[in-house]
N, C-alpha and C positions, 0 to 999 in steps of 0.2 A: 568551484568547490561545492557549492552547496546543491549544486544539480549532482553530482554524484555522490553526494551524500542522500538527498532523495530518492536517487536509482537506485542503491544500495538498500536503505529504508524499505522500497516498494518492493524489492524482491527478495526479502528476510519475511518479507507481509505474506506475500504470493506463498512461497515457498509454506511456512508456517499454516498456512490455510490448508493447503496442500494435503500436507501431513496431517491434520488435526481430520480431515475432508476422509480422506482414504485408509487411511491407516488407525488411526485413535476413534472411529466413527463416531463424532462429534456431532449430535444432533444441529449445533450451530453452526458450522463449516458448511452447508448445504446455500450455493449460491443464492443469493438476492429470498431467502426466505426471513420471517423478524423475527428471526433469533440471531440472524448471520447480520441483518440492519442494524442491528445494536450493537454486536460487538467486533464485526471486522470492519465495517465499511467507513466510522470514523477513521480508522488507521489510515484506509487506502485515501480518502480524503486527503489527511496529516501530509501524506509522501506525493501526493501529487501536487497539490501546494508549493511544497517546498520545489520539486521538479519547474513548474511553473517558472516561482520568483526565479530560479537560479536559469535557468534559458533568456528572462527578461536579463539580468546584470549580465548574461553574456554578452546580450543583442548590441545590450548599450554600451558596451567597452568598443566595441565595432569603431 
């Protein structure tokens, strides 16, 4: 459950950067520059975490 709720998470993140990137030309959207460290890369941190744990509770119900 909570690994795809992470996968979900990370590609609402993706998606949203996306569009902010290309479409809304967001001086902050522009990969790995510090405006984009500040404000997206927590998020993708957030959802990959949670990815993580939810692959570990998988492994271990094994």
């Amino acid at each position: 459950m909570l690994l795809t709720i992470g996968l979900i998470g990370l590609m609402i993140v993706l998606l949203l950067n996306l569009l902010a990137n290309f479409y809304l030309n967001q001086p902050a959207a522009m990969v790995f520059s510090e405006a984009w460290n500040a404000s997206w890369l927590p998020s993708y941190i957030v959802w990959l975490v949670m990815c993580i744990i939810g692959i570990a509770i998988k492994l271990s119900k094994r």
